[in-house]
N, C-alpha and C positions, 0 to 999 in steps of 0.2 A: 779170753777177752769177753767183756761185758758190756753190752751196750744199752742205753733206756733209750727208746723214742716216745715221743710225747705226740701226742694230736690232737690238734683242736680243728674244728672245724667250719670256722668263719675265712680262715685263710686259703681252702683249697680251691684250686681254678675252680670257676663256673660258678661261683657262689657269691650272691651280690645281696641280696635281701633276707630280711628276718624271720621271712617263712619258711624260710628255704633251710634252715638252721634248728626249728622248733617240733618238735612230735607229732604236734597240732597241724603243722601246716602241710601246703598242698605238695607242694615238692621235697619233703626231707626224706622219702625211699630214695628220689636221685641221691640226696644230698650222701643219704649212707654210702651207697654206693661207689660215690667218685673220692668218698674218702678213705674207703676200705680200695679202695685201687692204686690211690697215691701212696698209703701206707704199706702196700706189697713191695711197690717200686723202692721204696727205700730199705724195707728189710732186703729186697732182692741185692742194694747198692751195696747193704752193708757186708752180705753173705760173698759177695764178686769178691770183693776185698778180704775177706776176714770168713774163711769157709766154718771156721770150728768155733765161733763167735756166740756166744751166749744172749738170746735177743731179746725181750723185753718190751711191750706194744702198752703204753697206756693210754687207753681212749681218754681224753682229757677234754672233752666237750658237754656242757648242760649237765646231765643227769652221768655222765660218764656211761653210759650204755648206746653208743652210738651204730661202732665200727660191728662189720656183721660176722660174727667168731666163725662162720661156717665156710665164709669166704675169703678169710685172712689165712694167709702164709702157714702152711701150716706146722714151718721150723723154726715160729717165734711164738713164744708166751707172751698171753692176753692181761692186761691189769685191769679190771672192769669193776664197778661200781662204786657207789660212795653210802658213806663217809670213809674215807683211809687217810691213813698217817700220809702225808707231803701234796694230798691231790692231786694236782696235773702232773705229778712228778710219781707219784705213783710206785714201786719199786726201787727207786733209789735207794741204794747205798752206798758206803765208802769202798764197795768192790767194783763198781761201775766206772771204766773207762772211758765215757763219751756219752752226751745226751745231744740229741738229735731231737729240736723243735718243730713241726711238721704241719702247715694250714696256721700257721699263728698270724692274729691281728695285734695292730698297732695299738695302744694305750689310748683310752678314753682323755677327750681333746685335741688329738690327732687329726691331723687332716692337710690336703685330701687324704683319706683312709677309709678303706672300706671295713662296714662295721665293726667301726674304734670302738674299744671301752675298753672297763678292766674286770674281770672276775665277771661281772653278773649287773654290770648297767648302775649300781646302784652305787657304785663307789666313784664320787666324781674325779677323786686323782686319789694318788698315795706318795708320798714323798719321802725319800727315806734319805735320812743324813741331809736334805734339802734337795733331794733331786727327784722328781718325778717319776714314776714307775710304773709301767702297765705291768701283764702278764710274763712278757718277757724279760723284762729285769729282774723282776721278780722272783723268775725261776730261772733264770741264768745266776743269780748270788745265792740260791737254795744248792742250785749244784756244785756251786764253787766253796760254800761252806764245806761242802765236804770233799773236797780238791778233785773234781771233777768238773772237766771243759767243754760249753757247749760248743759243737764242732760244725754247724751246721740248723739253718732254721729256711725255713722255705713258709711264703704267703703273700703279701701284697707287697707292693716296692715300698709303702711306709713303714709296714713290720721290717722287712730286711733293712732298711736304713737305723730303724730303733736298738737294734743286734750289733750290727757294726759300730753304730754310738758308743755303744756298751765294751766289747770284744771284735777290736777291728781286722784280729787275723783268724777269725770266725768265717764260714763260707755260707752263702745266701745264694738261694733259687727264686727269683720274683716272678710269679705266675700268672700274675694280671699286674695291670698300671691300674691305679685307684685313678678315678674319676669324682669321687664324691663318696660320699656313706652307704649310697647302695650302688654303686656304679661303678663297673671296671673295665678296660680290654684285655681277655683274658687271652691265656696259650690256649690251643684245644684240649683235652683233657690227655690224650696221647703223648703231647709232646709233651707237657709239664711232665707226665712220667717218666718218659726216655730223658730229662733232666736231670731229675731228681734223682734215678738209679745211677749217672755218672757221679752226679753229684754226691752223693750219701757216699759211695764206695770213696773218691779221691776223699772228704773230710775223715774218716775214717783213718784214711792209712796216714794221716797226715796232724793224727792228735794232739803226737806232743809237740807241735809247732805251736798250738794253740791254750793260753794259759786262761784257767779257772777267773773268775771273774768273784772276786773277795773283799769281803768288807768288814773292817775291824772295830769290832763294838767297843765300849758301849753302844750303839745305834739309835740315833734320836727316827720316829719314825709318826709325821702328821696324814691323818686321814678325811679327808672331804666326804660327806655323805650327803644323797641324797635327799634325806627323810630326817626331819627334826625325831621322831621317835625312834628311827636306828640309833641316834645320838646319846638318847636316853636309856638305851640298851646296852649302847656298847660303856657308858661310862658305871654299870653294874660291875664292870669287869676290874678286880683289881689292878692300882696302877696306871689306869687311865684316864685321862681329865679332858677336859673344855677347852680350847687352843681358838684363839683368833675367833672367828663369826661363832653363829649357832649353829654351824654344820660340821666345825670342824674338831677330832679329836685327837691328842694325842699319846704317847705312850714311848718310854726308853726301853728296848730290848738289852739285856746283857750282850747276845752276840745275834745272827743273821737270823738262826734257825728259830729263835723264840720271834724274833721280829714278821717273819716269817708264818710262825703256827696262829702268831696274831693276827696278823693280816687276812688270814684264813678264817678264822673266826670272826670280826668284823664286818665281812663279807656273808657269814651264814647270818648273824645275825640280823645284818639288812632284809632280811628276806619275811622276817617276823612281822607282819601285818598290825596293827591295836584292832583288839578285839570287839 
């Protein structure tokens, strides 16, 4: 068996504001920390369950260089930095039996949600087939392209509510109640673990209860952007045009996975400044 866990790390208990999240800021050695701790908890869930289980850790936050390698589990492989083929998805392939989303926030416009967005702030929605999508639809129909179910996402009660929208026989660990964008009541960092380890291991043994989440193309897919010049940028890209305002662009995917590598790209290119 083969499992990918993914981690972001806006969603793990304790973690309410944007400093707390950034390289730069005052508190992201905690922030390492508690999410190299919740990420043990769940390989430990998955190993209870599934001893000969093949495990798969993608740090899937900011620069993807978060989680501390010297202090993760040391009977899962790390997926660490970028640029890589699927991103947050990291190691995926069509041999992977379950993906396990971990610290995930809710889709920018969300709310109450504790630091909602999607990908990098700078994407104000994505809509794909006319449905709205943060990071977790997203990469819940990235794994489902390749018929793989997410079985399990743990972060704030708006993320676990976004999951079940999506994959309602999916299992959710909510860590804090969202309070606002930077405000939550959190579990203490202990118990969200001893959760999370029950939890990982039951969604585990319980996969194929839980079906891939698919979407059959063509795929119309509109993007909202922040920045009239990301607009400018992204319509360089063959195939995709002007849609509704001046912030919005569009683009048909053949099937999820190109919908998908787009969307990714869209996202780096927001980040391109005018010089």
């Amino acid at each position: 068996m083969k499992v990918l866990i993914s981690v972001d790390m806006e969603g793990i208990s304790g973690i309410v504001h944007p400093a707390e999240t950034r390289p730069d800021g005052y508190d992201y050695p905690r922030s390492r920390a508690l999410m190299t701790a919740e990420t043990n908890a769940v390989i430990a869930g998955v190993l209870d369950a599934e001893p000969t289980a093949t495990v798969l850790v993608a740090d899937a936050h900011g620069p993807f260089r978060n989680l501390l390698p010297e202090e993760l589990d040391r009977r899962a492989h790390l997926v660490r930095g970028k640029p890589r083929p699927l991103g947050m998805l990291g190691g995926l392939d069509e041999d992977t039996d379950a993906v396990l989303l971990i610290g995930y926030h809710a889709r920018s416009g969300s709310g109450p949600a504790v630091l909602a967005h999607t990908m990098n702030g700078e994407l104000l929605d994505v809509r794909v087939a006319g449905r709205s999508m943060g990071e977790t639809g997203l990469n819940a129909a990235m794994a489902g392209h390749l018929g793989v179910p997410v079985v399990l996402l743990s972060g704030d009660d708006a993320a676990c509510a976004e999951l079940l929208d999506l994959v309602p026989s999916a299992a959710t660990v909510a860590v804090k109640q969202a309070l606002g964008q930077g405000a939550a009541i959190a579990l203490h960092p202990e118990e969200a673990r001893e959760r999370l380890r029950r939890a990982a291991a039951e969604a585990v043994t319980r996969r194929a209860q839980v079906s891939p989440l698919t979407l059959d193309g063509p795929i119309a897919v509109e993007v909202d952007l922040y920045s009239g010049s990301s607009v400018d940028l992204a319509l360089l890209v063959p195939g995709v045009s002007r849609a509704g305002g001046g912030r919005t662009i569009a683009f048909t995917a053949t099937d999820f996975a190109e919908a998908y590598r787009l969307a990714l790209l869209m996202a780096q290119l927001s980040t391109i400044k005018p010089g």
